[in-house]
C-alpha positions as CSV (number, residue, x, y, z in Angstrom):
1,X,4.2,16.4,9.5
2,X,5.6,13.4,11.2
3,X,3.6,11.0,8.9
4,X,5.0,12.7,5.8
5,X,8.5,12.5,6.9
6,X,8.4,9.0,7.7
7,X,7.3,8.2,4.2
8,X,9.6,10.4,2.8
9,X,12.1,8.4,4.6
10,X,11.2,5.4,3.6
11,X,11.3,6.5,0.4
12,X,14.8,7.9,-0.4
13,X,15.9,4.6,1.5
14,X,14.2,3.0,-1.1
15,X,15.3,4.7,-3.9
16,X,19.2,4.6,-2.9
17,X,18.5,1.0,-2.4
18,X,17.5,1.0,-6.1
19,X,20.7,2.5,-7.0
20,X,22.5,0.7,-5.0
21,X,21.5,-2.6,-6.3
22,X,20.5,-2.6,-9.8
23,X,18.5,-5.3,-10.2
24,X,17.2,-6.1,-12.8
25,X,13.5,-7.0,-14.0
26,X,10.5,-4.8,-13.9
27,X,9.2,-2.5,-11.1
28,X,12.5,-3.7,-9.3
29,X,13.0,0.2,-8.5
30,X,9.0,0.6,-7.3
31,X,9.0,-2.4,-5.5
32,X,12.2,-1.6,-3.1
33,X,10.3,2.0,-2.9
34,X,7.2,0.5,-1.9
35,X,9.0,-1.5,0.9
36,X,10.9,1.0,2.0
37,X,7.6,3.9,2.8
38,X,5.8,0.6,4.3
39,X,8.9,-0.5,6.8
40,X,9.5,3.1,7.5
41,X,6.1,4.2,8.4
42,X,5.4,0.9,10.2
43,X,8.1,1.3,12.3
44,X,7.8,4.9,13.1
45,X,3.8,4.8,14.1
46,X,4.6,1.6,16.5
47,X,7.5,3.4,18.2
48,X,6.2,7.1,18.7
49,X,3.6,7.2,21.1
50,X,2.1,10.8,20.4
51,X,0.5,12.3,17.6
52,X,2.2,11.8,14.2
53,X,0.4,14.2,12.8
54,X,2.5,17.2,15.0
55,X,5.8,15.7,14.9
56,X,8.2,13.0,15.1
57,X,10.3,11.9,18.1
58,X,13.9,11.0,17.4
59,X,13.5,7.3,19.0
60,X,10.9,7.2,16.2
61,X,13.1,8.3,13.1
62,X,15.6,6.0,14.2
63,X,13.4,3.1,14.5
64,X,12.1,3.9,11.0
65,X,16.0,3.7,9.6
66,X,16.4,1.0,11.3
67,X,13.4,-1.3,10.0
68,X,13.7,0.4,6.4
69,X,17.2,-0.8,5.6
70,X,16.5,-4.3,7.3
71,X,13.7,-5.1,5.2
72,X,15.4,-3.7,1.9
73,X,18.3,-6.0,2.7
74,X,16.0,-8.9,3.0
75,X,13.9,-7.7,0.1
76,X,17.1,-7.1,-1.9
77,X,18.6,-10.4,-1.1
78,X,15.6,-12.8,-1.8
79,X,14.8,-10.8,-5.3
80,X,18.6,-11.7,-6.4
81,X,18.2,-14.6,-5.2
82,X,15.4,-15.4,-7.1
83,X,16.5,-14.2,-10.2
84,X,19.8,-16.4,-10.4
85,X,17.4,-19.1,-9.5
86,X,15.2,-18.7,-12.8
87,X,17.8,-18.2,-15.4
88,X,19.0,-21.1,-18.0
89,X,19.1,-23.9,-16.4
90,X,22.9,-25.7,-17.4
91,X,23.1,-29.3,-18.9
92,X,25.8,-31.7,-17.8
């Protein structure tokens, strides 16, 4: 139960990220998604220290918050980055 709350999660972080953002380019949404279920449920198995399987521990939901919207700010802000970087270049 634990492990499928920390991907869902991650996911809705992911997807209001998507929202949030609109960036454009394709499998922009999917790839904020994708970060956000990874961040999520790699922060929520290295902080709970019993069985995911049974249930989550509050230290462990906040850790997975936590991590998810840290990595989709740094996600978001290198793929805008990177998209002003390889538009028309400007002639003087």
């Amino acid at each position: 139960m634990g492990l499928i709350l920390l991907v869902a999660v991650g996911a809705v972080f992911g997807w209001l990220a998507s929202i949030m953002t609109r960036l454009p380019g394709t499998g922009a949404d999917m790839v904020l998604i994708a970060s956000g279920v990874l961040s999520a449920t790699v922060a929520g198995l290295a902080v709970y220290d019993g069985s995911v399987l049974t249930g989550l521990s509050p230290q462990a939901f906040v850790a997975a918050s936590l991590a998810c919207a840290i990595v989709l700010a740094a996600v978001t802000t290198f793929r805008s980055h990177g998209i002003e970087q390889t538009g028309p270049r400007k002639r003087d």
